[in-house]
N, C-alpha and C positions, 0 to 999 in steps of 0.2 A: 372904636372898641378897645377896650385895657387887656392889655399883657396875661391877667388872669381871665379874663373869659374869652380868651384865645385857646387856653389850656384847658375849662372846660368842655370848650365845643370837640379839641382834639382828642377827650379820653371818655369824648361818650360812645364812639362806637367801642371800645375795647370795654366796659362796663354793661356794655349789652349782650357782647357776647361772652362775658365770665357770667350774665344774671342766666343766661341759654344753656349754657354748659351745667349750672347747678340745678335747673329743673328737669333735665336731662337723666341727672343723677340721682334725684330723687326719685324720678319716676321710676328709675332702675329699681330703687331701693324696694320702693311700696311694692313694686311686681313680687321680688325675691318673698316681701311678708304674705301675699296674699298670696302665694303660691310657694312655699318653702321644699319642697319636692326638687324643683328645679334651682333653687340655689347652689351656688357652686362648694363643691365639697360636701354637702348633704346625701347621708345615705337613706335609701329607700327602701321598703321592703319589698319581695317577688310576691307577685300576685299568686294566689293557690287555688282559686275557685274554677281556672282550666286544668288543673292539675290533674297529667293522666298516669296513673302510678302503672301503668306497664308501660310508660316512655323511662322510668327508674329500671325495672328490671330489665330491659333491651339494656342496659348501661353497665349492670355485674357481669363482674368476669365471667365468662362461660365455663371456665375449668373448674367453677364451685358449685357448680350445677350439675358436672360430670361427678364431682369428687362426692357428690351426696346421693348422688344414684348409686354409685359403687357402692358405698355404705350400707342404704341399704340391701343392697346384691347378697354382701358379705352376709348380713344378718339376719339373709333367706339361705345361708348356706352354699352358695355358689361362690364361685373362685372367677374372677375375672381371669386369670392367666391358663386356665384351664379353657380347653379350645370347643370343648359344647356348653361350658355354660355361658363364655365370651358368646357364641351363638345365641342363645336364647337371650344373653342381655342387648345384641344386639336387633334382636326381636320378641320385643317383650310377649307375643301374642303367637308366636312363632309355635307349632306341635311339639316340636322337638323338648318343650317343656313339660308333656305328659309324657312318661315314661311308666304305665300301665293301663291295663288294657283289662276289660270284663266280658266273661262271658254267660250263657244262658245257663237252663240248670240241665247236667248230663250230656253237656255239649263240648266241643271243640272248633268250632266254627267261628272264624273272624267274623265279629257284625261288621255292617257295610261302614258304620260309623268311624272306626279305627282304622280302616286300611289307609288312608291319607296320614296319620299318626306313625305309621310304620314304615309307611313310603317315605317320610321324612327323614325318619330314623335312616331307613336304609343309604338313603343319600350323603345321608352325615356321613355312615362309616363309609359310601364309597370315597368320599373326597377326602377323610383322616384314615386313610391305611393300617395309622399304628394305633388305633384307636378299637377296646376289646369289650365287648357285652356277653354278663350272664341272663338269658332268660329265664326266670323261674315261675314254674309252674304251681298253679294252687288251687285248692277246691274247698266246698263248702266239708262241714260236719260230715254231711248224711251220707253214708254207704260205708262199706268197709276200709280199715286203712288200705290195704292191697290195690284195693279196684280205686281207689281215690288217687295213690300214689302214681298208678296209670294214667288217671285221668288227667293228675297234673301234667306230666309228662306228653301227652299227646298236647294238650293247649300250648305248653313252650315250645313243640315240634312244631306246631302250625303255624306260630308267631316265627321261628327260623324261617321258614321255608315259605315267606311272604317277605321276607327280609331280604334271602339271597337269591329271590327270584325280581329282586329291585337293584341287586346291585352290590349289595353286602360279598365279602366272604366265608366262606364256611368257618376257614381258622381265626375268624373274628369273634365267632360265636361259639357262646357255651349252652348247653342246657341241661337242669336241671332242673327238679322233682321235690316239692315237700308234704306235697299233696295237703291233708285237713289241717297239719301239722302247725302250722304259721299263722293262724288266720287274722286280718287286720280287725277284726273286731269280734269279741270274744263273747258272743251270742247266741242265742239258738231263735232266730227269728228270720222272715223275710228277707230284709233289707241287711239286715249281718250276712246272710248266705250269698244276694247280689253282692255284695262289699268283698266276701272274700273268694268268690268265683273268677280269676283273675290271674295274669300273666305280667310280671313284674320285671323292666326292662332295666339292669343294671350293669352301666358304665365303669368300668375299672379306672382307679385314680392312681 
């Protein structure tokens, strides 16, 4: 055997394994085209068709949720920093957010419906001490101003006296009398008369 096909018997295994290594290579290649996703440095984009958009809102800051309930607090007239209407914002459904009360015609009787309303009330003022309510009283049109001015006046007496038989005290409470004088709805009808037959519970600021 000659010198030269010494040399190629000795450089066919290395010619085998460089033809191994570049099919190797290719193979790589074709994979990366027929699936370019997984190529290296290839960006993808996030799948959307799971997409639960209240897994987004669990993710906003919570304090911008508070700060737009304040908002609108504010723009119903209550004062976060004030300590019953902090109350009621922190119960949106809470009684302590009716502050009036109705009653029948020629009447002064708490309906059974309101004394849970006042019981609340009354609880508020016992745990805020320095906390002061006007009751005023009101009546429909019909009868005279005198006997109406009365009449208001007994309804914010009976609304007191449900108050500080819960817990209120006396020097927490005001009462007063406008009797036909005030009426929320400037009527001479049924439902104007319910409306303005009523006892108006009002928190000093």
């Amino acid at each position: 055997m000659t010198a030269r096909s010494h040399r190629n018997v000795a450089l066919h295994p290395l010619r085998t394994l460089g033809l191994a290594a570049s099919l190797a290579l290719l193979a790589g290649c074709a994979h990366w085209i027929e699936d370019p996703e997984t190529a290296p440095g290839e960006e993808t984009e996030l799948e959307t068709e799971d997409f639960d958009p209240t897994e987004a809102e669990a993710l906003e800051d919570p304090s911008d949720a508070d700060e737009e309930r304040l908002e609108r607090a504010r723009a119903e007239g209550l004062d976060p920093d004030d300590p019953l209407d902090a109350a009621v914002l922190d119960e949106p459904d809470s009684p302590l957010a009716t502050r009036r009360v109705h009653f029948a015609f020629d009447s002064s009787d708490i309906r059974d419906e309101d004394i849970p309303v006042l019981e609340a009330h009354a609880e508020f003022l016992r745990e805020h001490p320095d906390e002061r309510m006007t009751i005023e009283g009101h009546t429909d049109e019909r009868g005279s101003r005198e006997y109406n001015l009365a009449l208001g006046e007994r309804r914010a007496e009976a609304v007191e006296r449900l108050l500080r038989a819960n817990g209120a005290r006396s020097d927490q409470l005001e009462v007063v009398s406008y009797g036909e004088e005030d009426p929320l709805i400037d009527e001479s009808n049924e439902d104007a008369w319910a409306e303005n037959r009523r006892a108006e519970l009002l928190y000093e600021r």
